[in-house]
matplotlib code that plots the C-alpha trace (Angstrom):
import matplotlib.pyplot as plt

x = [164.0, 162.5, 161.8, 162.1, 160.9, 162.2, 159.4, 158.4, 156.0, 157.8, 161.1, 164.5, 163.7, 166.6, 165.5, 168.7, 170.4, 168.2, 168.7, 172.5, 172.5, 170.1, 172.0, 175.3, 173.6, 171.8, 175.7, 177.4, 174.6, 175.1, 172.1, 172.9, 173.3, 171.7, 171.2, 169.7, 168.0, 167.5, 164.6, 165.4, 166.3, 168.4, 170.8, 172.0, 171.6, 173.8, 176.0, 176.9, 177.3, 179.5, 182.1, 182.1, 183.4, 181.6, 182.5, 179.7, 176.5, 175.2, 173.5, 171.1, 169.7, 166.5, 167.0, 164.5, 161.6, 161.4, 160.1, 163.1, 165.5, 163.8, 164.1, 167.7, 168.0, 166.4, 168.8, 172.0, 170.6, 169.6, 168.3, 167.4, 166.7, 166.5, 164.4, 165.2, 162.4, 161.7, 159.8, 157.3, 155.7, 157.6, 155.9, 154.3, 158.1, 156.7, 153.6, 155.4, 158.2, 155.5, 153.8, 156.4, 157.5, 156.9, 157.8, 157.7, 159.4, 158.6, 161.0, 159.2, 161.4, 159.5, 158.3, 154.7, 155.1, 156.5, 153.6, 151.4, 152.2, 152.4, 148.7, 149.6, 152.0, 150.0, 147.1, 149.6, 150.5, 147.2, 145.7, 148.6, 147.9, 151.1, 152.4, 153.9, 156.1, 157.6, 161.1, 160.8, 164.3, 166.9, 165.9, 167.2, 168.5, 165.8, 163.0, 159.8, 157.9, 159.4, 157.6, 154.4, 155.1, 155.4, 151.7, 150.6, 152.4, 151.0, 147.3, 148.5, 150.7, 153.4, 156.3, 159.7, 160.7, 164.5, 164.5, 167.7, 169.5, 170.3, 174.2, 176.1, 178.7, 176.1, 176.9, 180.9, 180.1, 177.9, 180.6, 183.0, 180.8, 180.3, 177.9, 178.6, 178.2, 180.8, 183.1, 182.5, 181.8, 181.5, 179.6, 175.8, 174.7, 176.1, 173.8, 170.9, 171.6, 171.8, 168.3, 166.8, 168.0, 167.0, 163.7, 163.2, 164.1, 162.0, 159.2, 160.1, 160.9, 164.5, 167.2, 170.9]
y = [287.3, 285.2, 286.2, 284.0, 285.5, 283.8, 284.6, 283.7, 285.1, 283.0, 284.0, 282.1, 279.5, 280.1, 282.6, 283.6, 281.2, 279.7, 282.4, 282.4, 278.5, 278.8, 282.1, 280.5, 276.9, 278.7, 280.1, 277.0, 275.5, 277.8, 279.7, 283.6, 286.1, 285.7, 289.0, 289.2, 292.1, 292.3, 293.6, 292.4, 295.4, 292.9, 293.6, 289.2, 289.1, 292.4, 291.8, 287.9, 289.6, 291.8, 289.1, 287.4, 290.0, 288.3, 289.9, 288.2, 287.7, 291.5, 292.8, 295.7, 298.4, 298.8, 302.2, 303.7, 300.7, 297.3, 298.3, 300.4, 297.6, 294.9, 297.6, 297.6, 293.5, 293.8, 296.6, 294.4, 291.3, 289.4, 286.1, 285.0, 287.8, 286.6, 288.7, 287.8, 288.8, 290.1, 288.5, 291.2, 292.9, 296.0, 298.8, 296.5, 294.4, 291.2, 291.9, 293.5, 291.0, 288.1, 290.2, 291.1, 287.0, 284.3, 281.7, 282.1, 280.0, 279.0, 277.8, 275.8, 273.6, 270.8, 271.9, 272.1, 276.2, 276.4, 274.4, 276.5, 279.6, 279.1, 280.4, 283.7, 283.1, 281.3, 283.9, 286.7, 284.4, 283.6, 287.3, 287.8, 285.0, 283.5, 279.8, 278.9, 276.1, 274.4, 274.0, 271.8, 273.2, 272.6, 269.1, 266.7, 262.8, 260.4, 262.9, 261.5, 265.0, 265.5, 263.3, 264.7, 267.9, 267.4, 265.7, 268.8, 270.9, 269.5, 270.4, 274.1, 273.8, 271.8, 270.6, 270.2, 266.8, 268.0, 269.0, 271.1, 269.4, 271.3, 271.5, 274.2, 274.4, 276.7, 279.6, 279.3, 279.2, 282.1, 284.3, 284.0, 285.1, 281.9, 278.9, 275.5, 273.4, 275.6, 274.9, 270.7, 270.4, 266.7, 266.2, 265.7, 270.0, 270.0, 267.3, 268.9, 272.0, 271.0, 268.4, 271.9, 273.9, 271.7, 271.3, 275.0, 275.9, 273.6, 274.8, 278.4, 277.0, 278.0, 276.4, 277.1]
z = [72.3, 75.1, 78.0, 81.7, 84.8, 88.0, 91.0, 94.2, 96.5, 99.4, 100.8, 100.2, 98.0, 95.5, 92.7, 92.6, 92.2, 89.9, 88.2, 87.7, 86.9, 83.9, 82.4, 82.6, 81.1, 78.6, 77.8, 78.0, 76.1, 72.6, 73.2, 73.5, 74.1, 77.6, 79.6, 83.1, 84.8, 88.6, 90.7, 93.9, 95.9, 97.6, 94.7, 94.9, 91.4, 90.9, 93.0, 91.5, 88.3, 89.7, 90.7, 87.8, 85.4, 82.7, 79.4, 77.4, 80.4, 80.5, 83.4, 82.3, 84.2, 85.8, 86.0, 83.2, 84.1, 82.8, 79.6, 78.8, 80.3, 77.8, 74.7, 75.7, 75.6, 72.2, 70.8, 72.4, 70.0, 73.4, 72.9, 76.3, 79.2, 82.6, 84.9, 89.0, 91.4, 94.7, 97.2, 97.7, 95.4, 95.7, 92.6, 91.1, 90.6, 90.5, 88.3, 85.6, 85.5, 85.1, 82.6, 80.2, 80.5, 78.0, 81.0, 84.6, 86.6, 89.8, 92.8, 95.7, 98.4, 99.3, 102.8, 103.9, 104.3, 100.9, 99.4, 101.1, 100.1, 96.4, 95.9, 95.6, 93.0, 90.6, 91.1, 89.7, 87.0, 86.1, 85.9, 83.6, 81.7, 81.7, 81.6, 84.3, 85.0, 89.4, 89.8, 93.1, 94.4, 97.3, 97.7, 100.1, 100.4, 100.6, 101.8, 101.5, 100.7, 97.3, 95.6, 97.7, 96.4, 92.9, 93.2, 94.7, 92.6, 89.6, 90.9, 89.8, 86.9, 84.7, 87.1, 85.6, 85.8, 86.9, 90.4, 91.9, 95.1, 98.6, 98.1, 100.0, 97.2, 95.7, 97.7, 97.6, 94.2, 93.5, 95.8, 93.4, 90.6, 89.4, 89.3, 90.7, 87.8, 86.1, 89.1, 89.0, 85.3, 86.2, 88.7, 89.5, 90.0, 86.3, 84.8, 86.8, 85.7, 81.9, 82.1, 83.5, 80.9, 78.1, 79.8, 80.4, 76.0, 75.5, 77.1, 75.3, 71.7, 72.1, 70.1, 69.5]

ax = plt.figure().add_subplot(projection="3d")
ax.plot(x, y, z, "-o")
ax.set_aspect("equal")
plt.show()
């Protein structure tokens, strides 16, 4: 079973919905079971789940501890087990999930505050001793600091070469329990979504 922990120290940059887009591609893909477990006490990743009524994507319970959760994953035949994050480090969330991962994946908008406040991320990830891999997210038309940001990026880690476009059709997505590549199967969120996927087993030795 791998393991991919989704983490952030900064605030609304998409681990959510990261999140959802690489479960359901990992899916779609061949490459499950896929579980996901959710530490957020904001309860986004739950409560997505909840919507979609998925009858294959399990949601397991944090209720006994991580450990227990990622027994569970194991005992279901899991082959790929998300972990979403919160932003602080609540109990020691954060730490654990990056610990118990054999990938963490990092969201980061290319904004100057973002950039800034990635230091406190990699630090976690380094004390654990975990790769780590950028996913510059939510980027926009023609904006001059993406391509700035991956440079700086790169100073701390790998960068994925697929980066995620700012597209509101995210959200009415995700409130129906659903992912937006699913919704436009065809269109460009579904090729990015699939380039990141392959990218991300890659990096994890996965393969159908």
């Amino acid at each position: 079973m791998h393991i991919v922990t989704v983490t952030s120290r900064k605030g609304g940059v998409g681990k959510t919905t990261l999140s959802c887009i690489l479960a359901v591609e990992a899916e779609r893909s061949g490459y499950g079971p896929v579980a996901l477990i959710d530490s957020d006490p904001m309860r986004g990743l739950d409560m997505w789940w909840q919507s979609r009524k998925s009858e294959s994507l399990g949601l397991i319970s944090l209720d006994a501890g991580l450990a227990s959760a990622v027994s569970v994953a194991e005992r279901r035949g899991t082959k790929l087990l998300i972990i979403d994050t919160p932003t602080a480090d609540i109990g020691s969330a954060v730490g654990t999930a990056v610990s118990a991962a054999h990938l963490v994946l990092i969201p980061v908008q290319p904004s100057p505050h973002d950039l800034r406040a990635i230091g406190s991320t990699v630090e976690i990830c380094e004390k654990a001793g975990k790769p780590l891999v950028f996913i510059i997210n939510r980027t926009k038309p023609r904006a001059g600091l993406t391509g700035a940001a991956a440079i700086k990026l790169s100073q701390y880690g790998r960068v994925a070469p697929t980066m995620i476009a700012d597209r509101t059709a995210h959200a009415s997505a995700a409130a129906s329990g659903r992912t937006l590549p699913e919704m436009e199967p065809g269109g460009p969120a579904a090729v990015e979504a699939a380039e990141l996927w392959a990218y991300v087993a890659e990096r994890i030795g996965a393969s159908a």
